[in-house]
LOTILUM-869286 format. One line per 4 residues: number of its first residue (from 0); for each residue x, y, z of C-alpha. Coordinates in Angstrom, 1 decimal. Example, Ala and Ser with C-alpha at 12.3 -4.5 7.8 and 13.67 -1.06 7.14 Angstrom:
<sites>
0> 12.3 -4.5 7.8  13.7 -1.1 7.1
</sites>
This chain:
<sites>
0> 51.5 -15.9 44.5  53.1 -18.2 47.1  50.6 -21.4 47.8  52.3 -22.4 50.6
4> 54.8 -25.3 51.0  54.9 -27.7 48.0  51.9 -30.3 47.5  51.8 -33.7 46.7
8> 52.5 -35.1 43.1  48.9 -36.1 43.5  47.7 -33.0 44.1  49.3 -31.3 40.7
12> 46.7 -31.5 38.9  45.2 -28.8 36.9  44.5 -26.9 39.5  47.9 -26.9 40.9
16> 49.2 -25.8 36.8  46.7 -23.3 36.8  47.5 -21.3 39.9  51.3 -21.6 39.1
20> 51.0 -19.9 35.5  48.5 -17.2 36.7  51.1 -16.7 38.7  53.6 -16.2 36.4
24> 51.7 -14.0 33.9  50.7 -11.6 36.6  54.1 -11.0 37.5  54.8 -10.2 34.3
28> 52.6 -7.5 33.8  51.1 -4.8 36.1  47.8 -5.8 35.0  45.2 -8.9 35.7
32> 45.9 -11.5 32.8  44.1 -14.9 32.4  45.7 -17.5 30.8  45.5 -17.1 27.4
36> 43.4 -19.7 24.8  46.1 -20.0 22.9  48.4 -21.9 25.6  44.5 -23.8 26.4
40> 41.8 -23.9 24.9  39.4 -21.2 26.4  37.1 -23.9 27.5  39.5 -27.0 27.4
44> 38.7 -29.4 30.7  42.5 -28.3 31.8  40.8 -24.6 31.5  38.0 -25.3 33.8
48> 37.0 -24.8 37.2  35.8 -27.3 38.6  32.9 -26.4 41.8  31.2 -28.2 44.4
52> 28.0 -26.2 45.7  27.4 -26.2 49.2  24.0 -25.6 50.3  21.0 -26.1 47.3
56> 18.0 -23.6 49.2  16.7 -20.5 47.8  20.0 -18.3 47.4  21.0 -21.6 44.9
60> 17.7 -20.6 42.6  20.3 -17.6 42.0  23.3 -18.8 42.1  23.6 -21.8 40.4
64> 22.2 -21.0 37.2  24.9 -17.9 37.2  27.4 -20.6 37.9  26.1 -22.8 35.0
68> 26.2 -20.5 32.1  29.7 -20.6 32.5  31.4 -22.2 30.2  34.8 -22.2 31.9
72> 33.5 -23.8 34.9  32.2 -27.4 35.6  30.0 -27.9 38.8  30.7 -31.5 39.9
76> 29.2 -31.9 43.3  26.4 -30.4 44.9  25.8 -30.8 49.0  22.7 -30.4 51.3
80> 21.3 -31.8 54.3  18.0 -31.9 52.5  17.2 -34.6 50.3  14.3 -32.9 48.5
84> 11.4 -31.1 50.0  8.7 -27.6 49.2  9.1 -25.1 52.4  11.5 -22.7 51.3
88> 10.7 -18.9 50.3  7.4 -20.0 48.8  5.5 -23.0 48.6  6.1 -23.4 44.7
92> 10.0 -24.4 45.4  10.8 -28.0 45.3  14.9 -27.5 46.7  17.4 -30.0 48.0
96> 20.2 -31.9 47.5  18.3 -34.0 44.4  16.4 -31.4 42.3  20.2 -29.6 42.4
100> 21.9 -32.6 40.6  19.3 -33.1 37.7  19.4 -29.4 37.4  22.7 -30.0 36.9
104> 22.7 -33.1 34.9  19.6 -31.5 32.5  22.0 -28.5 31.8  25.0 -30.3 31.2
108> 23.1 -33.0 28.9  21.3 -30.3 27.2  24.7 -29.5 25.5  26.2 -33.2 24.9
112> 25.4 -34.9 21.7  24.2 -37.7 23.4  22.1 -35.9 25.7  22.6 -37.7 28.6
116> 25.1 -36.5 31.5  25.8 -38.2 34.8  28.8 -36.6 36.3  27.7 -34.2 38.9
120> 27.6 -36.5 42.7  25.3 -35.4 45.4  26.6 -35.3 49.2  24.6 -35.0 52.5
124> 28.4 -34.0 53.6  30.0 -30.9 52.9  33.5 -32.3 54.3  33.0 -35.1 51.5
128> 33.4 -32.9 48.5  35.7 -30.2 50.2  38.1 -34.2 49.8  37.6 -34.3 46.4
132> 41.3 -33.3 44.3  39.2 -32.8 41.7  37.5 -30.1 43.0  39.3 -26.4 42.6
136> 36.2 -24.3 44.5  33.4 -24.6 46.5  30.4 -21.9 46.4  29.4 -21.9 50.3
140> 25.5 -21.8 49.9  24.2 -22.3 53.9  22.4 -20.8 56.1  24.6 -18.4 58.3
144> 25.8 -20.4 61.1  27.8 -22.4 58.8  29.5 -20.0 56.8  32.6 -19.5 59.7
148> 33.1 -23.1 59.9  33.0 -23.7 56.0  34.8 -21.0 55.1  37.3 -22.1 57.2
152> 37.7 -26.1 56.6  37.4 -25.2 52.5  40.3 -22.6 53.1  42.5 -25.2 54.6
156> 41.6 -28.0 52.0  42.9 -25.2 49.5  39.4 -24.8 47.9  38.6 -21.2 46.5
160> 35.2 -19.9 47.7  32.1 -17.7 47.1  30.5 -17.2 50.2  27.1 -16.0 50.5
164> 26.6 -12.6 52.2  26.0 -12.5 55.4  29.9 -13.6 55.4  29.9 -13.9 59.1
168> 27.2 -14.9 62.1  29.3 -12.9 64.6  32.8 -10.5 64.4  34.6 -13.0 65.4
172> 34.4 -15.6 63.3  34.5 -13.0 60.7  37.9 -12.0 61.8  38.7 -16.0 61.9
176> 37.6 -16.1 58.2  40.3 -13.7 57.1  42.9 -15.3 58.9  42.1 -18.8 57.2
180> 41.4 -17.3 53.6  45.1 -15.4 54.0  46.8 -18.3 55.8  46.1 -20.5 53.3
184> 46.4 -18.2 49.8  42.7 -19.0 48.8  40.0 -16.4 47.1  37.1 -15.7 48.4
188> 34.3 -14.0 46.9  31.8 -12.5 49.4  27.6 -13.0 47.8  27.4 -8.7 47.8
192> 26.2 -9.0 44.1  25.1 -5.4 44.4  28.5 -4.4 44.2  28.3 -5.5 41.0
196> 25.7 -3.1 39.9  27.5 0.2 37.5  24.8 2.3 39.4  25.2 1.4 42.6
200> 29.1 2.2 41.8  28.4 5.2 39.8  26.6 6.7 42.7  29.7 5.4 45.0
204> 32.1 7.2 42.5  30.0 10.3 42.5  29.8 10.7 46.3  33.8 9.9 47.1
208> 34.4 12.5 44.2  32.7 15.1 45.9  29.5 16.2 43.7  27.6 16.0 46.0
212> 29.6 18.3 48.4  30.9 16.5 51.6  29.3 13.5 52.8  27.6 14.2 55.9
216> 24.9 12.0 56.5  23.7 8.5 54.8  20.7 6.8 55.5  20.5 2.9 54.6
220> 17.2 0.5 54.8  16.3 -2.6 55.8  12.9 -5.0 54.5  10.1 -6.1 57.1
224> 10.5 -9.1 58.0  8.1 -11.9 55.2  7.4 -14.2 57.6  5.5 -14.4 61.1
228> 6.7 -16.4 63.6  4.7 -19.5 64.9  3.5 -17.4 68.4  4.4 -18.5 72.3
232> 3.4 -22.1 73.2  4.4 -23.6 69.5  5.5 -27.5 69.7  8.4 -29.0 68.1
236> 7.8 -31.4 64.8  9.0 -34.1 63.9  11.6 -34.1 61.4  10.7 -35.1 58.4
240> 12.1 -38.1 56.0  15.4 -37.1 53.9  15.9 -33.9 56.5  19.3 -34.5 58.0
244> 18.5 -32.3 61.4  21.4 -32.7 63.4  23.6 -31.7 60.5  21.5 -28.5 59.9
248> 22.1 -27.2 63.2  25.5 -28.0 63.0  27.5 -25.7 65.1  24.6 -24.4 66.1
252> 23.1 -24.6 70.1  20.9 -27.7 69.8  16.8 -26.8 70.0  13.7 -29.1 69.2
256> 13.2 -29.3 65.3  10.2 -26.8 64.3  9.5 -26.5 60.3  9.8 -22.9 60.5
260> 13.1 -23.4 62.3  15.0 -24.4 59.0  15.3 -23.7 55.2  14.6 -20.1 54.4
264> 13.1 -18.9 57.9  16.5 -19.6 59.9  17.1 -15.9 59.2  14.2 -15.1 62.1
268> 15.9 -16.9 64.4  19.2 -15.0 66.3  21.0 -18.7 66.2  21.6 -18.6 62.6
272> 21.4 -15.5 61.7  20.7 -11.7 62.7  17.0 -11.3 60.7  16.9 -8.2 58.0
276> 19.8 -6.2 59.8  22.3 -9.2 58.2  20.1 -9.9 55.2  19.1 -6.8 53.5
280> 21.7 -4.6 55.6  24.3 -6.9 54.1  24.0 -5.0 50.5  22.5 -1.5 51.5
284> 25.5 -1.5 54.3  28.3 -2.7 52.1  27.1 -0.2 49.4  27.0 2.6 52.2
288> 30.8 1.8 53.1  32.2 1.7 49.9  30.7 5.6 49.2  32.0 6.2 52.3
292> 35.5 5.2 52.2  35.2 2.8 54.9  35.1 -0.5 53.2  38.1 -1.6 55.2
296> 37.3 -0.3 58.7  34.0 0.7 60.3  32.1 3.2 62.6  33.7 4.3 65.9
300> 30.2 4.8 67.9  27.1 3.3 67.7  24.2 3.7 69.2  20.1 1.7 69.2
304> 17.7 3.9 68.6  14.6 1.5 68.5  13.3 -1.9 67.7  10.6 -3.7 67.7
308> 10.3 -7.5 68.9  8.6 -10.4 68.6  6.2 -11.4 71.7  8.6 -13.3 74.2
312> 7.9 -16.9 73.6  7.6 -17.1 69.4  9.8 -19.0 67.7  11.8 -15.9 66.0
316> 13.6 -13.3 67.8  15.4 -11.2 65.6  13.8 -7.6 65.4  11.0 -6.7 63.6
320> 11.7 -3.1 62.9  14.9 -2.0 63.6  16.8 1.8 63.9  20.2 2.3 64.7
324> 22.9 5.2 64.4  26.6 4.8 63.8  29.3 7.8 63.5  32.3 7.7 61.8
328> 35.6 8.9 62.3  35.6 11.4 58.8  32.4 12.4 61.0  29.6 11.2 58.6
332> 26.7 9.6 60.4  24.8 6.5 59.1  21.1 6.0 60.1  20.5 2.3 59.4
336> 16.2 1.4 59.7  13.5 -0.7 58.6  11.0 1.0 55.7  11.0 1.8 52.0
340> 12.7 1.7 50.0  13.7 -1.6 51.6  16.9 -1.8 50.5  19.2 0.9 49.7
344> 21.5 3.5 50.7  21.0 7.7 50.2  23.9 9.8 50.4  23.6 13.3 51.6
348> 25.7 16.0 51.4  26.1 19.5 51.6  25.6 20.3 47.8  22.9 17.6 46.7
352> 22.3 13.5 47.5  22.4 10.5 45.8  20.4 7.4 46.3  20.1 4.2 45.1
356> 17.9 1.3 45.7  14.7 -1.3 43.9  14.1 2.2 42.5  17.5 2.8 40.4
360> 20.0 5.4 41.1  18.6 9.0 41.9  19.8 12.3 42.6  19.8 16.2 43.4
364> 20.6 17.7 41.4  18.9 15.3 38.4  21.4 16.4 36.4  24.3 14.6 38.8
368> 22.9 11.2 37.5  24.5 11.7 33.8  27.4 13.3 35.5  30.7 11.6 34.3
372> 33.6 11.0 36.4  36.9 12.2 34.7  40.5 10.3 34.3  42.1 12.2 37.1
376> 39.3 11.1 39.7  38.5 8.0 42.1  37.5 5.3 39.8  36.0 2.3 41.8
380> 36.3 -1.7 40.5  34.6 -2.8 38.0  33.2 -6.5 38.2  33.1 -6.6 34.5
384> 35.1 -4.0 32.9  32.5 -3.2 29.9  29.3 -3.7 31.6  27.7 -0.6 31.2
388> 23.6 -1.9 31.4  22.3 -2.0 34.8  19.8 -4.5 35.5  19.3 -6.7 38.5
392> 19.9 -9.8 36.5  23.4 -8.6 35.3  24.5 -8.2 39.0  24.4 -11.6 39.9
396> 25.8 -12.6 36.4  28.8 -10.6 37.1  29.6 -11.1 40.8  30.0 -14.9 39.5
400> 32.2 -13.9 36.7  34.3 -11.3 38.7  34.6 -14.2 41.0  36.2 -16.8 38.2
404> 38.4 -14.4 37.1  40.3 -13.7 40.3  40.2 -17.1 40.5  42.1 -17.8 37.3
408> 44.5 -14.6 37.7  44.9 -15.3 41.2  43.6 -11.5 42.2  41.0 -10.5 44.6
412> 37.5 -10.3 43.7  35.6 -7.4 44.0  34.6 -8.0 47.2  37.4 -10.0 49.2
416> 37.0 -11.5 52.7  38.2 -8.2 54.7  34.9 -6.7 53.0  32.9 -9.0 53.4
420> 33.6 -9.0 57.0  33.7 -5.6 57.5  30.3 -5.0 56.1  29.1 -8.0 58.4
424> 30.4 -6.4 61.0  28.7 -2.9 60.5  25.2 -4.9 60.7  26.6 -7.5 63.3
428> 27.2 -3.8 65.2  23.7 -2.9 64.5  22.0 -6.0 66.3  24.3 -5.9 69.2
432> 23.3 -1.9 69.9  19.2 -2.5 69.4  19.6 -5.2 71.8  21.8 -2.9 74.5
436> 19.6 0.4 73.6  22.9 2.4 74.3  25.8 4.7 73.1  28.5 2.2 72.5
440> 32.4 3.3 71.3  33.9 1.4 69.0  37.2 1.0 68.2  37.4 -0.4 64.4
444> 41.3 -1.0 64.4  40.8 -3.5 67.5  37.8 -4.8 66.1  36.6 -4.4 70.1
448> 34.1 -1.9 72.2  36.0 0.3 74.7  35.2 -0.4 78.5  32.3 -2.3 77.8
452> 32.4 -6.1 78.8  28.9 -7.3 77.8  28.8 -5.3 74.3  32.0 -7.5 74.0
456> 30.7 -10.7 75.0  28.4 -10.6 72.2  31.1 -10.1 69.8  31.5 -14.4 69.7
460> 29.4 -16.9 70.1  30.7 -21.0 71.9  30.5 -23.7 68.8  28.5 -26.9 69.7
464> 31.4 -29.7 69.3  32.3 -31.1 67.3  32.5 -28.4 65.0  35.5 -25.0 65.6
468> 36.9 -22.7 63.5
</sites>
C-alpha cells in the first residue's frame, strides 16, 4: 500500500518498517499475511503496536481491557478531560484520565519481574498524544461530537484508529471521515463489535443465501432510554474540580455546564449525540444492512412514523420512543422502533425469519438455525477466522483483534470507515425523519434528500471554532 509521499528519517521508525513489509508480503500472496515471528519475534517491542486511548468513560470499561490482553500491543498514553470522578453509567464507576493509567500501569507491572511499570503518560489533550512518533494508533473513545474531528486530525497525523460506534454525529462529517481515513492510507476500525458475533453473521449468511425465501421485511429495535432527564426549569452547576468543561464541549455549541450534560448522559442530549436511535441502532442497524446487502449504500425513502419527546424545557431532547420506516431499492422495508428485544434485528421472508438479539439467534423454521452454508454460497468476514463460540464477551475480544490484524497486514477490518458511516447514516436518517414526521426520498449514491431543503440542512451541523474537520 502507498503511504503517501516519503516521511522523515525521524519518522522511520517501527511503524514506518512495519507498514512497508506488510506491504510487501501482501503483494506476494492473494491472502492477508502478518509478519511472520520468525523475521520478529511475535511479541518483540519492534512487533508491537503501540496505542494512545482517547476518551477513558464507560465504553473504556470495555475496551481497554480487550486492548490489554494483547500481547502484541502496548498502550502508552491514555487522554480524558476528566481527571477522575463517579457519574458515569452507575454510581459504582470511578472513570477518568487517572484510574486509566494505573489500570494500565497495574497490568503492565503485573507481568514485569519487578512489578513495577511506569510507562503509560496521561493527557488532558488528545492533540498531545496524536504528536507522539511513538505512537502507531489511537482508539478514539469520546463522546460523539468528537469522533468527526478526531477521526480526522488522527488520520492526518498517520495514526490508525478504532472509533467507537456511533462513527459519525451527522452524514456529513461521516462522509468527511472517509475522505481523511482514504486520503491519508490509515485503518479504521468502526466500535460495531456485534459484527463480530458468528451468530449474528450466521443469521446474515442465512438470509443473503436465501433460506429464508426473499427478504421482504426486517424489523430492528432500539432500548428505552436509562436515564430521565433533569425536568424544565433545571440550573446549570458548577463544574467541578479536575473537569476540563470547555474541552468536553469541544466542537460542540457552547451551553451552561449541567452534571447530567456530560460523561455517559451526553447521549440524551441532540448536541452530542442522537439518543438510542445512534446508540443501540448503531449495532441492530449495521447488523440489518449487512443481511441486507446494503452495507455500502442505504434506504431510498424514509419516512417517521412516531416518537415520543421529552417535555419542552428538560435537559435531553433526543426521543424517547422512536418508530421509523425506511424502503429500499431491492424493495425490502425496514421498521426501525423502540421495545424488546432492545436490540436486534428479525429478518422476514417469504419462507421463514431469522432473528437475532440479547436472546441469541432464532428462527422458522428451528431447524434453519443448524443449517450450514455450503462452499459455493455467500460467505461473510470472519473477525476471527476459527471462532466458532458465540458469547458476548468474545465479540468485543475479537473486534479488537480483527482490528490489529488489519493493522499489521495493512487490510480493512471488518468494519471499515464506509460501514461505519453508512450504518451511521441509516440511524442519522432515522432522527432526521421522527423530527420532520414525513415521507422523505433519498438518494443513497448522493448521500442527499431529493427537493427537500430543510431535510438537507440537517444533514450538517456549524463546528464551534476553533475546531473543523
Amino acid at each position: 500500500m502507498n503511504d503517501g509521499p516519503t516521511e522523515p528519517a525521524r519518522r522511520r521508525t517501527r511503524r514506518h518498517f512495519l507498514k512497508t513489509a506488510a506491504a510487501t508480503v501482501s503483494a506476494a500472496v492473494a491472502a492477508p499475511a502478518l509478519i511472520p515471528s520468525s523475521v520478529m519475534g511475535a511479541n518483540a517491542p519492534s512487533n508491537r503496536i503501540t496505542l494512545g486511548v482517547i476518551g477513558c468513560g464507560n465504553q473504556s470499561t470495555v475496551d481497554l481491557p480487550n486492548f490489554l490482553r494483547n500481547d502484541d500491543l502496548q498502550v502508552v498514553a491514555v487522554c480524558d478531560v476528566n481527571t477522575a470522578s463517579y457519574g458515569y453509567q452507575n454510581e459504582k464507576q470511578f472513570l477518568g484520565r487517572e484510574p486509566a493509567r494505573k489500570q494500565c500501569e497495574a497490568f503492565y507491572a503485573e507481568k514485569r519481574r519487578s512489578g513495577t511499570y511506569n510507562g503509560c503518560d496521561a493527557y488532558n489533550d488528545f492533540r498531545k498524544v496524536l504528536a507522539r512518533d511513538d505512537v502507531d494508533a489511537v482508539a478514539i473513545i469520546a463522546p460523539d461530537h468528537w469522533h468527526g474531528v478526531m477521526v480526522s486530525m488522527a488520520a492526518a497525523a498517520k495514526k490508525d484508529i478504532w472509533c467507537q460506534k456511533p462513527l459519525s454525529l451527522t452524514i456529513r462529517q461521516g462522509q468527511q471521515m472517509i475522505e481523511a481515513v482514504r486520503k491519508h492510507h490509515v485503518i479504521l476500525q468502526t466500535g460495531s463489535q456485534f459484527r463480530s458475533s458468528p451468530a449474528n453473521r450466521h443469521a446474515c449468511e442465512l438470509v443473503r443465501n436465501g433460506r429464508i425465501g426473499k427478504l421482504e421485511r426486517i424489523q430492528t429495535f432500539l432500548a428505552w432510554n436509562n436515564f430521565e432527564s433533569p425536568g424544565p426549569g433545571w440550573k446549570p452547576m458548577p463544574v467541578p474540580p479536575g473537569f476540563d468543561y470547555e474541552t468536553w464541549l469541544g466542537p460542540a455549541p457552547w451551553a451552561p455546564y449541567h452534571a447530567d450534560r456530560c460523561l455517559y448522559r451526553f447521549r440524551f442530549i441532540l448536541d452530542y449525540s442522537g439518543g438510542q436511535m445512534t446508540n443501540f441502532g448503531a449495532h441492530s442497524n449495521d447488523i440489518a444492512q449487512w443481511g441486507n446487502g446494503t452495507c455500502l449504500t442505504g434506504p431510498v425513502e424514509i419516512e417517521g412514523l412516531e416518537a415520543e419527546w421529552p417535555p419542552k424545557g428538560c435537559l435531553f431532547n433526543t426521543a424517547l420512543t422512536s418508530r421509523f420506516r425506511a424502503r429500499y431499492a431491492n424493495g425490502v422495508e425496514l421498521i426501525c422502533q423502540t421495545g424488546e428485544p432492545r436490540m436486534g434485528a428479525r429478518f422476514e421472508g417469504t419462507e421463514g425469519w431469522v432473528q437475532f438479539g440479547f436472546g441469541g439467534l432464532k428462527t422458522h423454521p428451528e431447524s434453519l438455525k443448524d443449517a450450514k452454508i455450503g462452499p459455493g454460497e455467500i460467505h461473510l468476514p470472519r473477525s476471527i477466522a476459527d471462532r466458532e463460540e458465540d458469547v458476548y464477551r468474545n465479540y468485543c475480544v475479537d473486534h479488537v483483534r480483527n482490528f490489529l490484524n488489519a493493522v499489521k497486514a495493512r487490510e480493512d477490518p471488518i468494519a471499515p470507515v464506509e460501514i461505519g458511516h453508512r450504518t451511521a447514516s441509516v440511524c442519522h436518517l432515522g432522527n432526521i425523519a421522527i423530527q420532520l414526521m414525513r415521507k422523505l426520498q433519498w438518494d443513497p449514491d448522493k448521500e442527499q434528500f431529493i427537493g427537500d431543503d430543510e431535510a438537507n440542512a440537517m444533514l450538517a451541523r456549524p463546528l464551534r471554532g476553533p475546531w473543523r474537520l
